[in-house]
N, C-alpha and C positions, 0 to 999 in steps of 0.2 A: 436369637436376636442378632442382628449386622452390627459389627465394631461403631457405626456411624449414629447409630439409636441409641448406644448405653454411652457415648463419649461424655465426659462431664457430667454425669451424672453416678453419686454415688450414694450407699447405704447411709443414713444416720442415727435408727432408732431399732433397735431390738425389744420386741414385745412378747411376755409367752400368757395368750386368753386361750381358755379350754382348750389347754395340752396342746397348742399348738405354736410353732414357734413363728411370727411373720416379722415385715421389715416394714419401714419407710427410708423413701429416696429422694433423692435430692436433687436440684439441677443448678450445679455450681454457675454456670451458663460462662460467661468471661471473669467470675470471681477468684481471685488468689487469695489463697490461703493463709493470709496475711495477719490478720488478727491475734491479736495477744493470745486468744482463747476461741477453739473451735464452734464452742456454742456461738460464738457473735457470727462466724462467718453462717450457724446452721441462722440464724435470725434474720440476717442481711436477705441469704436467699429464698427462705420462707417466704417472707414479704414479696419478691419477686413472683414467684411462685403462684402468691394467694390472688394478685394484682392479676394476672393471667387465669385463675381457674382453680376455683373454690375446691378442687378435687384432690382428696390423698391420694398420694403415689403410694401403694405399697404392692412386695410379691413374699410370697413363703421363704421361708429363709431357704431354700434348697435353691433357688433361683440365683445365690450368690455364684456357684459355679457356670453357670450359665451367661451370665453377666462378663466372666472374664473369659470369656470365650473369643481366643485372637486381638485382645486387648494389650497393649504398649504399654507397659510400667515396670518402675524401677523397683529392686529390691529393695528393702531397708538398710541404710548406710550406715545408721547408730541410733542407740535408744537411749533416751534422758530418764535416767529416773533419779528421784530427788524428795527430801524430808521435808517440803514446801516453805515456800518463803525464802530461799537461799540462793537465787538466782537463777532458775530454770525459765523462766519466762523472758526473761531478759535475753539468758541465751538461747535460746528461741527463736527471738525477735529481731536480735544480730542476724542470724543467718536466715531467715523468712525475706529478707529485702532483696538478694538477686534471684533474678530469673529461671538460673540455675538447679535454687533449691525446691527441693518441696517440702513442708515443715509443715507435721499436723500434730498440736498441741492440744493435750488431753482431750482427743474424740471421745465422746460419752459410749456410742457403738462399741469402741473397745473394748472398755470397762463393762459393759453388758455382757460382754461376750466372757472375759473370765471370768466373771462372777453370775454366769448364765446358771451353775450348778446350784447356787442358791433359792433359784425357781424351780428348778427340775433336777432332782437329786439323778435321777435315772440318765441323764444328758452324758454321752462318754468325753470321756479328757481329745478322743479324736475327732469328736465332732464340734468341739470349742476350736483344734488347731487349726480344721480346716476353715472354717468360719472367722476366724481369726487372720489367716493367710487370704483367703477373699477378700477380705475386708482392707487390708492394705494394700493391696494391691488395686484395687479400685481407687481407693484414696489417694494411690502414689501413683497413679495414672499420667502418660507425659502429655500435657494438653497445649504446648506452645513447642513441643522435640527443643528446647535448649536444655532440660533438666536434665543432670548429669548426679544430683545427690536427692537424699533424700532421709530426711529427719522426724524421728518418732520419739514425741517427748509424753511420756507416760503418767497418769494419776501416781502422787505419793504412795497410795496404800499400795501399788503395782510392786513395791519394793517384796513386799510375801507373795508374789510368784515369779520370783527370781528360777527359785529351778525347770518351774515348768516353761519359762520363756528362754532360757540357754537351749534348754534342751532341745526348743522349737528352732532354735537361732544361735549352734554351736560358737559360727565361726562370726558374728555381728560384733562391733564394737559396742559395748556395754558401758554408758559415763553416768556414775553416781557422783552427785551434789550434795554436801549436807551445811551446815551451818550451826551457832552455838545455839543451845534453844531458848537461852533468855530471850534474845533476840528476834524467833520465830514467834516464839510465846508474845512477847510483844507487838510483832505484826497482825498477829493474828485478833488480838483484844480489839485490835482499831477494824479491822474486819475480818471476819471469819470465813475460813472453808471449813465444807461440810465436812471432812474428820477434825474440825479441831470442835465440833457439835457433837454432846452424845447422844449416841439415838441415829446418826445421819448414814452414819456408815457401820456397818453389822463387825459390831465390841468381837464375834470371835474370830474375822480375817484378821482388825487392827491388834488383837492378844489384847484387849483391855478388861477388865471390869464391866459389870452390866451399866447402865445409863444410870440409874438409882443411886448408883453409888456415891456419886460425886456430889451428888445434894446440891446443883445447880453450879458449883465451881469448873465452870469451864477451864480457868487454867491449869488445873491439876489437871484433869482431863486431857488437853493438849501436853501437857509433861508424860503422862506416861504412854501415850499416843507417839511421841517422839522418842525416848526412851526404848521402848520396839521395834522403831524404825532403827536407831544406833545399835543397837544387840544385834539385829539379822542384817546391818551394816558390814558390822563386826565379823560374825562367819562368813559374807560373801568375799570379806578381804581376804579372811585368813585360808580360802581357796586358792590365792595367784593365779588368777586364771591370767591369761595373756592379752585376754579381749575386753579382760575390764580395767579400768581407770578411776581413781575417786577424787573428788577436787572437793575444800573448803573453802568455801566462801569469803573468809579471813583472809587469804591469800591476793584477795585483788579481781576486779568485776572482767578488769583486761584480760591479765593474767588467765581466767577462767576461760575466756574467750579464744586465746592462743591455744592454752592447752587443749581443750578440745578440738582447736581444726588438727594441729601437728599427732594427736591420739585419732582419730578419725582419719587422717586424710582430705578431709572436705578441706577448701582453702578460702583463706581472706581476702579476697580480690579488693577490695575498698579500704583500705586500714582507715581514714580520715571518715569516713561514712559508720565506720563502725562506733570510733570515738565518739563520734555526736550521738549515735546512740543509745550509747552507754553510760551517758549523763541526765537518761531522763528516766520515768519511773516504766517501769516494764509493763504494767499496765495501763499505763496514761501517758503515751508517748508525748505529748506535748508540755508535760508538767517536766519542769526541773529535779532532780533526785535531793532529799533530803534523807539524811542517817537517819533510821530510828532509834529514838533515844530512850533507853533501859535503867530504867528506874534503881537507885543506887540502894535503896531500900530491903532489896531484897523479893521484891514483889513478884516476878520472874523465874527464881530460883526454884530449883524443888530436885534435890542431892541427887536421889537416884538417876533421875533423868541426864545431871550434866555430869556424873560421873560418868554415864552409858557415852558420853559425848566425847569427856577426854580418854576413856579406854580406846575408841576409835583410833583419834586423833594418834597412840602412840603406835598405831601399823606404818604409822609414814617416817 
């Protein structure tokens, strides 16, 4: 297929029916990547899509090579990962506004792809990498030649393949997020992502407990969901690697902001564009930000989990 046939259009859905692995595509057409959350952009151009021609786009996964065939895209510049709820979207969202960047926040494709082994035990670790490496690079596709960076901000649970994504990505800047977990634990009450649900995401990638156990207490749940995430926080610090970075969210939304262009490299061409940004809710850019407020009660709490949080806290 000619560079001018697959421009703008990329994978978004990994499937595997009778042993077979296939895709669906997408035709971003003039859409930027812009949205808080990749699904809204997959939904924007759906609709586009369906408006034009009731027909599925799909081809075998093996068509992903074929696809980058003589295709313009940037490497990945840094990858977000983060304990949810602690500012990843926000910074995100910061850096999604120039033209410059390319920012794809939590593609579901992704997440398919390394936890592809959970449908096909037989799947080798080299055919996720490549598949993986297709897959961003279609994504990071230069579709206006002004893009010069390019931002990969990953699902929470992404934190337990930490080695297998260095290894894919020795020399990548690597910026972990995390925050205290009362305070996640309390975002998450007012609404939920699916690991802070048992049941939504597979108890033995997150190290948790089977779903039964919690006897419908979601926030315990989300405590030791978080707790596993500060533990293998924990040993990714105490590697020093040179290409990773950890920020808490304590520290200041700015602050997170700076630190990450000057550890990355990417830069803040706007500082006043960014402020205004950063004053509204990361996923309801027009709403004003409000603190979530953590019940003094106790309600939040749950030991092992904020001990996991300040053992972190003392690498710094």
């Amino acid at each position: 297929m000619q560079e001018a046939l697959i421009a703008n259009w990329i994978p978004y859905r990994l499937s595997y029916t009778n042993k077979e692995w296939n895709l669906q595509w997408l035709d971003l057409g003039k859409e930027r990547m812009i949205h808080p959350f990749f699904d809204e952009t997959i939904f924007v151009c759906r609709c586009r899509q369906k408006e034009r021609s009731s027909l599925e786009n799909r081809s075998s996964a093996d068509f992903l090579s074929v696809a980058c065939e003589g295709l313009s895209a940037l490497a990945p510049s840094a990858f977000i990962f983060h304990v949810s709820r602690c500012g990843s979207t926000l910074l995100s969202q910061v850096f999604s506004a120039p033209e410059e960047n390319i920012v794809v926040a939590e593609a579901p494709l992704l997440d398919e792809i390394l936890r592809a082994e959970e449908k096909d035990a037989q799947l080798s670790t080299a055919t996720r990498e490549h598949w993986f490496r297709y897959a961003i690079q279609l994504m990071g596709q230069r579709r206006n030649f002004k893009e010069t960076n390019y931002i990969i901000k990953l699902d929470s649970w992404h934190i337990h393949f930490y080695e297998l994504l260095r290894e894919w990505f020795p020399q990548t800047p690597f910026f972990f997020l995390y925050r205290r977990p009362d305070e996640v634990i309390a975002s998450h009450e007012k609404k939920r992502g699916i690991h802070a649900v048992p049941g939504m995401v597979n108890a033995s990638l997150l190290k948790t407990a089977e779903p039964a156990t919690y006897q419908g207490d979601f926030n315990r749940y989300t405590a030791q969901v978080l707790e596993q995430y500060y533990i293998k926080l924990q040993a990714i610090h105490g590697l020093y690697h040179p290409n990773n970075c950890f920020f808490d969210y304590a520290d200041g939304v700015r602050e997170m902001a700076e630190r990450f262009s000057s550890f990355s490299g990417i830069p803040i061409n706007d500082s006043d564009e960014m402020d205004a940004r950063l004053k509204h809710y990361s996923k309801a850019p027009k709403e004003v930000f409000q603190p979530v407020e953590v019940s003094e009660n106790g309600k939040y709490f749950f030991e092992d989990c904020h001990m996991a949080y300040e053992q972190l806290k003392a690498f710094r």
